[in-house]
C-alpha positions as CSV (number, residue, x, y, z in Angstrom):
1,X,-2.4,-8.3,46.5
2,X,-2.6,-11.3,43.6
3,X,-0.3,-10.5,41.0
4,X,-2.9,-10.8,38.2
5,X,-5.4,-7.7,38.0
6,X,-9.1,-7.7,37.7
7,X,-11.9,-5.8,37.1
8,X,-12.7,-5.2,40.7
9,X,-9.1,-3.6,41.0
10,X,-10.1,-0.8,38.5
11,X,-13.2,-0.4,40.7
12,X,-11.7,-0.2,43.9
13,X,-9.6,2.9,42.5
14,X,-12.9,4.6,40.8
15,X,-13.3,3.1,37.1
16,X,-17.0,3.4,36.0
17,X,-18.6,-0.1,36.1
18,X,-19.2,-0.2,32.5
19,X,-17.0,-1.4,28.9
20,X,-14.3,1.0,30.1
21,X,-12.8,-1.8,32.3
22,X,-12.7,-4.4,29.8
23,X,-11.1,-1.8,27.6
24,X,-8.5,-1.2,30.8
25,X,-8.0,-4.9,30.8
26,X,-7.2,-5.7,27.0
27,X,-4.8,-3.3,26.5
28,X,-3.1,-4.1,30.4
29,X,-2.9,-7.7,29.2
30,X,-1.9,-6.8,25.6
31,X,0.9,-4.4,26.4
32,X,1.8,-4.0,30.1
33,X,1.9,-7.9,30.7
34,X,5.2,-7.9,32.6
35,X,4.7,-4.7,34.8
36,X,4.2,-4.5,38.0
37,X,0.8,-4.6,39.2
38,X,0.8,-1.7,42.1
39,X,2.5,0.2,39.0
40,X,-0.3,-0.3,36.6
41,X,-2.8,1.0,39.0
42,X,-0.9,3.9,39.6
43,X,-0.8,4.9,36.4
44,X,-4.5,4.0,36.1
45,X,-5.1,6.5,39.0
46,X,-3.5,9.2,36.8
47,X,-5.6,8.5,34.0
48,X,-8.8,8.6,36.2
49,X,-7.3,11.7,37.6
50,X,-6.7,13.4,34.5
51,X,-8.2,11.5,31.4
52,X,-7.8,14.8,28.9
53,X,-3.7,14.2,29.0
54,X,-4.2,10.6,28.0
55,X,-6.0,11.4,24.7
56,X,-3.9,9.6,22.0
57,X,-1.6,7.7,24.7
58,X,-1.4,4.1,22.8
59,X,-2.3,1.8,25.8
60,X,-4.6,4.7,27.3
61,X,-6.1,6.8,25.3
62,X,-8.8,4.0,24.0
63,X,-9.3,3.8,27.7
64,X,-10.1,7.9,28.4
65,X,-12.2,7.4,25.0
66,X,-14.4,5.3,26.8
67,X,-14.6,7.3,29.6
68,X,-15.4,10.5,27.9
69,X,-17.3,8.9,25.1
70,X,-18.2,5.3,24.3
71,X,-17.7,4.4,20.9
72,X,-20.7,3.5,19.3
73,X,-21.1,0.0,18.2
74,X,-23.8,-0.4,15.8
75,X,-24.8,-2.9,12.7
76,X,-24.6,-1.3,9.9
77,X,-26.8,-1.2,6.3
78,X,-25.9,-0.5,3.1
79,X,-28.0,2.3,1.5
80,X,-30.1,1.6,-1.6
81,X,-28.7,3.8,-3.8
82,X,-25.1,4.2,-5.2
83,X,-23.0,7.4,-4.9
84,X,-21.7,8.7,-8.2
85,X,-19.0,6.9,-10.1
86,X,-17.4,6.3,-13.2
87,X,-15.6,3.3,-15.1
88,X,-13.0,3.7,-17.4
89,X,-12.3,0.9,-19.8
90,X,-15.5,-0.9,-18.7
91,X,-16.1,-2.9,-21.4
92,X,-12.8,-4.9,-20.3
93,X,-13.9,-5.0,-16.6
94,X,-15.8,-8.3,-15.6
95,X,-18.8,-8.3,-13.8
96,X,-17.9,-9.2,-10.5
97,X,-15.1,-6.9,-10.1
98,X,-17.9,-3.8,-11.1
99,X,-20.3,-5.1,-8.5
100,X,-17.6,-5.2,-5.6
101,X,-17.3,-1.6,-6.1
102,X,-21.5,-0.9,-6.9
103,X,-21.2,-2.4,-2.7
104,X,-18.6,0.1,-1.6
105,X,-21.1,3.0,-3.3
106,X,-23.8,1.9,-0.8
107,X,-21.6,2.1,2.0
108,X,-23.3,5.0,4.8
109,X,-19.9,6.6,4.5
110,X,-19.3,6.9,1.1
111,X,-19.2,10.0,-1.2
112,X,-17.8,9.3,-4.8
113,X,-16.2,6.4,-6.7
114,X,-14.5,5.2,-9.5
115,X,-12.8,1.9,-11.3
116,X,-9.6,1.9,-13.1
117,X,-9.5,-0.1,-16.7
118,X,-6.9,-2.0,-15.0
119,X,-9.6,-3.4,-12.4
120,X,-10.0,-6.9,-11.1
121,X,-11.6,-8.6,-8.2
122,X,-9.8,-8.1,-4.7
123,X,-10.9,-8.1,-1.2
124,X,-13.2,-5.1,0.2
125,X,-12.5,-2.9,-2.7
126,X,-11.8,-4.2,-6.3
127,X,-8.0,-3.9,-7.3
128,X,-8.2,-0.4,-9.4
129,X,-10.9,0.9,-7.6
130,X,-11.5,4.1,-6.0
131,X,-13.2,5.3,-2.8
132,X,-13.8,9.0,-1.7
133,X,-15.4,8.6,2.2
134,X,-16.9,11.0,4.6
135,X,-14.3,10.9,7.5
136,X,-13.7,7.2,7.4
137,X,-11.1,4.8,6.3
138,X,-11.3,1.3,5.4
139,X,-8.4,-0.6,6.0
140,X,-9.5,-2.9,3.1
141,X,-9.8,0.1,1.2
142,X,-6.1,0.5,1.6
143,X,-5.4,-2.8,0.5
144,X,-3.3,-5.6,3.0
145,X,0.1,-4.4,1.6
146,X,0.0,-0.6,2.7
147,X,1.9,2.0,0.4
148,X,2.5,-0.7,-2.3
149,X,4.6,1.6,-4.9
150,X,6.1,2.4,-8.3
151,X,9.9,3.7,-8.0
152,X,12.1,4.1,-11.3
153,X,15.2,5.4,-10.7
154,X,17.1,6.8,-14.1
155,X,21.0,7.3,-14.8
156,X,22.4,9.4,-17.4
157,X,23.5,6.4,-19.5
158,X,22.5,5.9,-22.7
159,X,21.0,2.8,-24.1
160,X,23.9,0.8,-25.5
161,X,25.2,1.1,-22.0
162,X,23.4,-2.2,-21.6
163,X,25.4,-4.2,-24.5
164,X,27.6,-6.9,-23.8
165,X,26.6,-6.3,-19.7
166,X,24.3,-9.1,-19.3
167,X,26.1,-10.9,-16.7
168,X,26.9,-8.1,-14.4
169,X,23.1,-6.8,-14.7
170,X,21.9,-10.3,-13.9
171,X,24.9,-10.9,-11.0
172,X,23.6,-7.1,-9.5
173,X,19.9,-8.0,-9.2
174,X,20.8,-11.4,-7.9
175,X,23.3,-10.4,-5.4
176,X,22.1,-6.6,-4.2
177,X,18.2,-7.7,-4.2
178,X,16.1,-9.7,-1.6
179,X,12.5,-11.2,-2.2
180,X,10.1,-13.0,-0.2
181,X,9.0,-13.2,3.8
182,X,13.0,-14.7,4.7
183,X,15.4,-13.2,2.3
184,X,17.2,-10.0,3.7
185,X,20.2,-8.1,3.6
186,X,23.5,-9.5,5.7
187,X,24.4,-6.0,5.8
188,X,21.6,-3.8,7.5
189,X,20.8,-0.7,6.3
190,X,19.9,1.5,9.3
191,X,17.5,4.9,8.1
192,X,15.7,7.6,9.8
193,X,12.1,6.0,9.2
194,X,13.1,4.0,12.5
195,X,13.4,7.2,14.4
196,X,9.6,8.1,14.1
197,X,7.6,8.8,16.9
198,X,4.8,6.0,15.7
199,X,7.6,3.2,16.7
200,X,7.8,4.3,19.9
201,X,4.1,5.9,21.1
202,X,1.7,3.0,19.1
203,X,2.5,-0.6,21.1
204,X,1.3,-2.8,18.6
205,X,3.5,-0.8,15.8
206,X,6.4,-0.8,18.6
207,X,6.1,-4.5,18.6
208,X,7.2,-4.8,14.3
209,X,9.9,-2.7,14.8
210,X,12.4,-4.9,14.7
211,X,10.7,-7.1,11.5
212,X,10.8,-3.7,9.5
213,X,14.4,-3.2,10.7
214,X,15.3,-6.8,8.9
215,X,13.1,-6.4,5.9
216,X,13.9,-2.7,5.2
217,X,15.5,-2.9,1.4
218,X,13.6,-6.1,-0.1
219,X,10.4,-7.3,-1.9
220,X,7.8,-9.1,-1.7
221,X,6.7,-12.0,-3.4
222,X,4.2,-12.0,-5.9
223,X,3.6,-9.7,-8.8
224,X,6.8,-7.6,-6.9
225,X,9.8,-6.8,-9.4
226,X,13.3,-5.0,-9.6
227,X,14.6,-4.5,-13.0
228,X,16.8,-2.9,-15.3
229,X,15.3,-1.9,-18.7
230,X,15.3,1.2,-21.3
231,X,13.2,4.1,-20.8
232,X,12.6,6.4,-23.8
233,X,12.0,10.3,-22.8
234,X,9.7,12.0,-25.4
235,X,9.2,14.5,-22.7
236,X,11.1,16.0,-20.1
237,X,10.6,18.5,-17.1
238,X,13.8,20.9,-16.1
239,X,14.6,19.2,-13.2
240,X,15.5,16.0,-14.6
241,X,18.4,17.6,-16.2
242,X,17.7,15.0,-19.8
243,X,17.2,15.5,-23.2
244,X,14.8,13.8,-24.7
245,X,16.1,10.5,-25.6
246,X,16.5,7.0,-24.0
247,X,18.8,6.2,-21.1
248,X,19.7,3.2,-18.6
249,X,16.5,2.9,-15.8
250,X,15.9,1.0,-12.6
251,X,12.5,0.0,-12.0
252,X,11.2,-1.4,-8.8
253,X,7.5,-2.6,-7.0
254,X,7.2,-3.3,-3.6
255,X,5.2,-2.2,-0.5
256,X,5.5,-1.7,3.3
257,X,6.5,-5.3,3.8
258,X,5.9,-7.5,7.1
259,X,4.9,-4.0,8.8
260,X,2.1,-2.8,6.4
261,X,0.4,-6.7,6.4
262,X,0.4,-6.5,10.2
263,X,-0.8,-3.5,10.5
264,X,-3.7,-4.2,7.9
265,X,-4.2,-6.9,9.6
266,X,-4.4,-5.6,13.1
267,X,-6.9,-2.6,12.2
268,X,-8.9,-4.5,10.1
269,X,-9.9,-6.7,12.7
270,X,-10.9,-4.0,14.7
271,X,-12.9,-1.9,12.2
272,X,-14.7,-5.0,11.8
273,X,-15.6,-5.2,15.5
274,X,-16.7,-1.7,15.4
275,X,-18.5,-1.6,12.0
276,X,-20.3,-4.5,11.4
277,X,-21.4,-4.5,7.9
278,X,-23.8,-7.2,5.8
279,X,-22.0,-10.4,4.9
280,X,-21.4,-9.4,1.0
281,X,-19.2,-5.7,2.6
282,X,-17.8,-6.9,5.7
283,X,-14.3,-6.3,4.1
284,X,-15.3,-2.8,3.5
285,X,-15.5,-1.9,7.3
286,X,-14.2,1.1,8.5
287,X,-12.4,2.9,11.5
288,X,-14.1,6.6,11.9
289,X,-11.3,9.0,12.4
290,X,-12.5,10.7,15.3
291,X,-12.2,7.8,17.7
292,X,-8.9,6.5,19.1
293,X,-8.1,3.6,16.6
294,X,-9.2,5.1,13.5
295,X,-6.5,8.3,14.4
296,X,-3.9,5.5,15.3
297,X,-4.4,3.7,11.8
298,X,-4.2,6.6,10.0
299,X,-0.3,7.2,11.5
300,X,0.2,3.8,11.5
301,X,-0.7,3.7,7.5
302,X,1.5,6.7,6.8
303,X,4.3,5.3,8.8
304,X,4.2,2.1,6.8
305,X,3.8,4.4,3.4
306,X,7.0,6.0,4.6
307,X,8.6,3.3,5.2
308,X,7.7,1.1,1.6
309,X,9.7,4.6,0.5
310,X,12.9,3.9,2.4
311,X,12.4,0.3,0.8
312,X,12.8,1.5,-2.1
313,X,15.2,3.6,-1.5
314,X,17.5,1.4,-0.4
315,X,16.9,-1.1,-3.0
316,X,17.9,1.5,-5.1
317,X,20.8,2.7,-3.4
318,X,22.2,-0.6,-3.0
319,X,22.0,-1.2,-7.1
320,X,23.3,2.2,-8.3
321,X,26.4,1.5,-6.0
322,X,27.2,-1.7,-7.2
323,X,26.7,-0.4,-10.7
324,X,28.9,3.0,-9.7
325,X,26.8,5.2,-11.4
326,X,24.7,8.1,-10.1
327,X,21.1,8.0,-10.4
328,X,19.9,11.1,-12.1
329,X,16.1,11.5,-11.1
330,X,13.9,9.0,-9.3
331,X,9.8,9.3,-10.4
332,X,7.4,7.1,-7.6
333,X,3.9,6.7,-6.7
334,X,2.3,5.0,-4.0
335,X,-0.9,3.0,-5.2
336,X,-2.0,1.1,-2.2
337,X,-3.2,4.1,0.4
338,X,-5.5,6.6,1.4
339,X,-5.2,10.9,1.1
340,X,-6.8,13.5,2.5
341,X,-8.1,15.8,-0.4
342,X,-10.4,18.1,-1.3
343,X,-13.3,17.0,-3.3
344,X,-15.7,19.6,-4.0
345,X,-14.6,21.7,-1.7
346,X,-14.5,19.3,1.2
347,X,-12.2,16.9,3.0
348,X,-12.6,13.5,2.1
349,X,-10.6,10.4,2.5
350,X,-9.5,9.0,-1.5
351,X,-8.6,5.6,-1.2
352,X,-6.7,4.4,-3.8
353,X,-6.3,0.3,-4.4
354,X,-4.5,-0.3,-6.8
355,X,-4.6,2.9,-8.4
356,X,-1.9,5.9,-9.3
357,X,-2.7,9.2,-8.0
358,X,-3.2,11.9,-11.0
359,X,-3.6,14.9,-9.9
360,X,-3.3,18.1,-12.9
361,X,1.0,18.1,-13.1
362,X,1.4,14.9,-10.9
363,X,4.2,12.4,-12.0
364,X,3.8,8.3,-11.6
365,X,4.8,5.3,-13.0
366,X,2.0,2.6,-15.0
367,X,4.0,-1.0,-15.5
368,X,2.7,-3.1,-18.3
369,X,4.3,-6.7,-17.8
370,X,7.7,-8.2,-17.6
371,X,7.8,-8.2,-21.0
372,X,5.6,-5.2,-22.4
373,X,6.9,-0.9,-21.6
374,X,5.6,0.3,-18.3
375,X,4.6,4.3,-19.0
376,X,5.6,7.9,-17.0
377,X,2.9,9.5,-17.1
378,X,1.9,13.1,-16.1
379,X,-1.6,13.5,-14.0
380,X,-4.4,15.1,-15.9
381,X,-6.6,16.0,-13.0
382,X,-9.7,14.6,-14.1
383,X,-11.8,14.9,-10.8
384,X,-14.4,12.1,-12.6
385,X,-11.5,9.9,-12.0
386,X,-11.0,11.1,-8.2
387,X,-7.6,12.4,-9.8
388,X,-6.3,8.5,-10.5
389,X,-5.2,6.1,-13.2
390,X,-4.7,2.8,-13.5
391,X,-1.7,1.2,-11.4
392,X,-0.8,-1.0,-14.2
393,X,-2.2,-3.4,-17.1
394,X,-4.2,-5.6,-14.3
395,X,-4.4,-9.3,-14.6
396,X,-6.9,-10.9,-16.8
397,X,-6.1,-14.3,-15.8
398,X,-6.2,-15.0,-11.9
399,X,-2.9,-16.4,-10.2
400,X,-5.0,-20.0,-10.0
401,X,-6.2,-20.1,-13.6
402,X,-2.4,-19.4,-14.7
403,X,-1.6,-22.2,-13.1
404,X,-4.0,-24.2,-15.1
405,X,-3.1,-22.2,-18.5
406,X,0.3,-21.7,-18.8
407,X,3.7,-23.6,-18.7
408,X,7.1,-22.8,-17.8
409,X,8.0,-23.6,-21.7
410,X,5.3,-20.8,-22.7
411,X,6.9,-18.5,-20.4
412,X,10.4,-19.0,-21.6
413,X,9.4,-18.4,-25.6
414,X,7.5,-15.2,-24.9
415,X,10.7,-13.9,-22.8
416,X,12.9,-14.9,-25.6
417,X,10.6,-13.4,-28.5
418,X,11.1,-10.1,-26.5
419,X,14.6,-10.4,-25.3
420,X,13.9,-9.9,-21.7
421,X,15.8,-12.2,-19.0
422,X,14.4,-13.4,-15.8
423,X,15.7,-14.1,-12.4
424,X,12.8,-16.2,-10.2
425,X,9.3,-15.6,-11.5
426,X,6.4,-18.3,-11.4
427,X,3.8,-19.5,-13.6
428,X,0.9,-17.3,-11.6
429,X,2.8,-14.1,-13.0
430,X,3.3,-14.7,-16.5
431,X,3.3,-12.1,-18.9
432,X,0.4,-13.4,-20.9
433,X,-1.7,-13.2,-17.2
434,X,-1.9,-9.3,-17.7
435,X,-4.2,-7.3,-19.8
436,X,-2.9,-5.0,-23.2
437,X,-1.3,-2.4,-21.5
438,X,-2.2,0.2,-24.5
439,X,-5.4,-0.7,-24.4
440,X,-5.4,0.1,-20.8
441,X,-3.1,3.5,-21.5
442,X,-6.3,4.3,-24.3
443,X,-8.7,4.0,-21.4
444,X,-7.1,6.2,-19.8
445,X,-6.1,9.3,-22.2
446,X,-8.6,11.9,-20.5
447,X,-6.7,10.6,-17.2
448,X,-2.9,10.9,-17.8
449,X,-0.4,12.6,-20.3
450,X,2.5,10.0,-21.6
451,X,5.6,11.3,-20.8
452,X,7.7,8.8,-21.9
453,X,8.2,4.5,-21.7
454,X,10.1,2.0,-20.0
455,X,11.0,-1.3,-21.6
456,X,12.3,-3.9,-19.4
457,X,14.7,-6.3,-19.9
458,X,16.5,-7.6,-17.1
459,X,13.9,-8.8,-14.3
460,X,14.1,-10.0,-10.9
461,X,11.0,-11.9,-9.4
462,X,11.0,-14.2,-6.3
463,X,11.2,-17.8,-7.1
């Protein structure tokens, strides 16, 4: 028997002769590469045996969905008309970015929608825009970094605290943070996200294990930060144990890392192969949740949300040691994911791109820019909104046309007109790139309830 198997092997032990053996051969030659052939069809004989124990395997359960049904690959249309939406701040939204979301209203699978004021153009859904679906999800609709998130972390230190500290607050950020696809940690943290079923039972996720495991505890690049600033309380809520008032605060934004881009990456090819869509949505396909690989997105996505947590986490950890201080309550929001709510009183899938959820009591945190207050807000539950708010100001000038516009000089005057100082930072995130952030926060007042501010003014940036 030849080492390498074919199609006429899984015939020879009672495959049906149709897509189910190319199905059987991908994910043989995709995860099982090194086994033994004789053991491969063994197994195979099991599944063929008894298919219903397979369901949800990760190398065999797209196989036993074949068998028992074929997923249906069909071209899809967009319909004619939109579903309901509503804009918020739409007089500062640009053209472009509103018709990138009119698209994703047309889609077959889509219920209600909604754009941010924060809004600008992305990829598959506009940055700020919301997507309520009938039992699908759009890994563009996610965005590429899955379970990008707000954390602010806030010790019971008043103000002055930061007086006369500039150089330790500068030395923690540059020594206890890491930014970028190489920078990580000598010393690993290890945590029990890397104890989760998904890295064992999905292959493909199996396979990043060891990238997350490296990464856990940094940042991106990009519009990613970690910085120390003031936050001012007008409100509080019993738990935090503060008086109004204004205290010491970590603030952080960063996603799911080398994991969440792969497995974006991964599922989004797929959807498209599934879903084909016209040329102007094909970044809105989707993975229907009742087949194989939209089920195994859907774990994969909340494994890489969970795990953009324990970034976080451990950033945040790491700083509040060096700095020997407790923290005393940590507010975070994802803004980069998808929920299962209930929208007039049915299921639907919310995805949220770039945009906070803000459901009636629901705490998150809205940055402005490096050098302009970021806001805690309190969710309003406006269900025009799909329960959200903006994720932050939003750009106004594109990461190319900063380039164009701005210099290093430019950059330097505005930090030192606000008194902020910067570790790393480029031209394409300049604070002058983002929209008014109160303008946004007007927008937005039947959306969220201001709880308090957040003033930075020590920030760390890649280079």
């Amino acid at each position: 028997m030849g080492r390498k198997l074919s199609g006429r092997d899984f015939i020879k032990i009672g495959f049906p002769q149709n897509n189910t053996i190319n199905i059987a051969l991908g994910q043989v030659n995709r995860y099982k590469k090194k086994e033994n052939k004789n053991n491969i069809l063994e197994e195979a004989k099991q599944v063929l045996l008894n298919p219903e124990s397979f369901i949800g395997d990760g190398i065999w359960g797209k196989v036993v969905e074949s068998m028992i049904k074929q997923v249906e690959v069909k071209k899809h249309q967009l319909n004619t008309n939109r579903v309901p939406f509503s804009i918020y701040g739409e007089d500062a939204i640009d053209e472009q970015t509103k018709y990138q979301l009119f698209t994703a209203l047309k889609l077959p699978v889509a219920v209600q929608g909604a754009l941010m004021p924060d809004a600008h153009y992305g990829y598959g859904l506009p940055i700020g825009g919301v997507l309520a679906t009938d039992n699908a999800v759009i890994p563009y609709g996610v965005g590429v970094d899955i379970g990008c998130r707000m954390s602010m972390s806030v010790f019971n230190l008043p103000a002055n605290f930061l007086k006369g500290k500039d150089h330790q607050l500068l030395n923690i950020l540059s020594e206890h943070t890491k930014f970028g696809m190489y920078d990580t940690h000598k010393i690993k943290a290890d945590h029990e996200v890397f104890s989760r079923e998904e890295f064992k039972n999905i292959p493909f996720v199996k396979g990043l294990l060891d990238k997350a495991y490296k990464q856990l505890g940094t940042s991106g690049s990009g519009n990613h930060f970690v910085e120390f600033g003031i936050v001012r309380l007008t409100e509080t809520k019993p738990e935090w144990r503060l008086e109004p008032g204004e205290y010491i605060a970590v603030l952080s934004h960063s996603g799911s890392r080398g994991l969440g881009a792969n497995i974006a990456k991964y599922y989004t090819y797929l959807a498209t192969k599934q879903c084909p869509l016209p040329s102007n949505a094909q970044h809105l396909a989707w993975l229907d949740l009742n087949t194989h690989d939209g089920q195994e997105y859907w774990l994969a996505m909340n494994l890489a949300g969970d795990y953009a947590k324990a970034c976080h986490d451990d950033i945040h950890r790491r700083i509040a040691k060096a700095l020997g201080k407790q923290i005393a309550f940590t507010i975070e929001n994802h803004h980069n994911f998808a929920w299962k709510e209930i929208i007039n009183g049915k299921e639907l899938i919310v995805h949220r791109k770039g945009a906070t959820p803000a459901a009636e009591g629901q705490l998150g945190i809205i940055p402005g820019s490096m050098t302009t207050n970021g806001y805690i807000v309190e969710g309003l539950g406006n269900t025009e909104s799909l329960n959200s708010a903006s994720h932050g100001a939003g750009r106004q000038h594109s990461r190319a046309a900063c380039k164009q516009r701005f210099t290093k000089s430019e950059i330097k005057k505005e930090l030192s007109s606000t008194g902020v100082q910067l570790i790393g930072g480029s031209v394409d995130e300049a604070p002058m790139a983002y929209k008014d952030i109160n303008a946004v926060m007007q927008a937005q007042s039947e959306l969220v309830k201001v709880l308090g501010s957040f003033t930075p003014k020590f920030v760390r940036m890649d280079k």
